[in-house]
C-alpha positions in Angstrom: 0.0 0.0 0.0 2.6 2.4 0.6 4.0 1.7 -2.5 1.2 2.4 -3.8 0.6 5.8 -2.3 4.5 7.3 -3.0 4.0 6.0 -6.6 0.4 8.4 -6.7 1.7 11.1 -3.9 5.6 11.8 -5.5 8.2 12.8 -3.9 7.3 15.6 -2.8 5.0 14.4 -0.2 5.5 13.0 3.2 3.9 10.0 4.0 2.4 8.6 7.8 1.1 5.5 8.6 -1.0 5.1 12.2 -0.2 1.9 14.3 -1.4 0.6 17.1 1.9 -1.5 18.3 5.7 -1.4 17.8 5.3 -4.2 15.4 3.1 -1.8 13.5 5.3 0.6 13.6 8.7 -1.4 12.3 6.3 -2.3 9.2 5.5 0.6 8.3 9.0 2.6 8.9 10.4 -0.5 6.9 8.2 -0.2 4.2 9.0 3.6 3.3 6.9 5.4 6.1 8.2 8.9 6.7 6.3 9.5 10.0 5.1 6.4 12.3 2.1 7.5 14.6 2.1 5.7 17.6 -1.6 6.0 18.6 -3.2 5.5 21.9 0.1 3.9 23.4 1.0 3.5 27.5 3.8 6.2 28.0 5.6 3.2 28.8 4.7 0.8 25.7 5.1 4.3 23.6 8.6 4.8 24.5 9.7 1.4 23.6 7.9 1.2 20.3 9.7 4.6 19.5 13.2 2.6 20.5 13.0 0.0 18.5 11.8 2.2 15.4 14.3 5.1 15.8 17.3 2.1 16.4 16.0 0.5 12.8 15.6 3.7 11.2 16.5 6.5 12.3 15.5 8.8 10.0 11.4 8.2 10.5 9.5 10.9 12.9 8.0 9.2 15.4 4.6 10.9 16.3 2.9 10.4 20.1 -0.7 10.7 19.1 -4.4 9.8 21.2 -5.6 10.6 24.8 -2.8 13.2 25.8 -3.9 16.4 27.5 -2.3 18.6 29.1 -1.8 16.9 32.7 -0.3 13.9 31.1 2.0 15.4 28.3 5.0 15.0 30.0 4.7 11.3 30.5 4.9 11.0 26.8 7.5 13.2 26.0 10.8 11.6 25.4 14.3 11.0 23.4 12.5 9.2 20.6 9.6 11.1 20.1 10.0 14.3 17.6 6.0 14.7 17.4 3.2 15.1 20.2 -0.1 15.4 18.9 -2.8 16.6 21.2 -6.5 16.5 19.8 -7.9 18.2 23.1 -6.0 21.8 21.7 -9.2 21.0 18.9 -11.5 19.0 20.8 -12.4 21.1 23.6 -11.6 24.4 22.0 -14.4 27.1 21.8 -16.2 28.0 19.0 -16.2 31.8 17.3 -19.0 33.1 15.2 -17.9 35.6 12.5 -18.8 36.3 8.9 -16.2 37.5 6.7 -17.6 39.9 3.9 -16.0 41.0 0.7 -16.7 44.6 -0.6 -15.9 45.4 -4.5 -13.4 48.3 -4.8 
């Protein structure tokens, strides 16, 4: 499959693959993935998928991705982890009603 996607993507594009377990993760990072999500991980599990990736190839980003907030980010920060994403920043964000109007010169 990811084959299959660089061959309709090009070069020019980066390409992530979401996995649920190191083994996952080695797959995909062996197969051509330029960023490995590591989603909805233990801190603890996280960190040793993200050894065993960044040891086989180191040049893959290794993202930390589902459940973080805030009181728990720093549990999942680490040496191997160049990403954190936090869907709570969107989740649980406000929301703003405006209208955006465009006048002719």
């Amino acid at each position: 499959m990811i084959l299959g996607v660089r061959r309709a993507g090009g070069f020019t594009r980066r390409l992530g693959v979401e996995c649920s377990s190191a083994d996952e993760a080695l797959a995909a990072a062996g197969a051509g993935a330029d960023i490995v999500l590591l989603d909805n991980l233990a801190p603890q599990e996280l960190h040793a998928a993200a050894a065993l990736v960044k040891a086989a190839h180191p040049g893959v980003t290794v993202e930390a991705s589902g459940g973080i907030v805030l009181e728990t980010l720093p549990q999942f920060l680490g040496p191997h982890i160049d990403v954190v994403s936090m869907g709570c920043l969107t989740h649980s964000a406000p929301s703003l009603d405006f209208a955006l109007r465009v006048l002719e010169p």
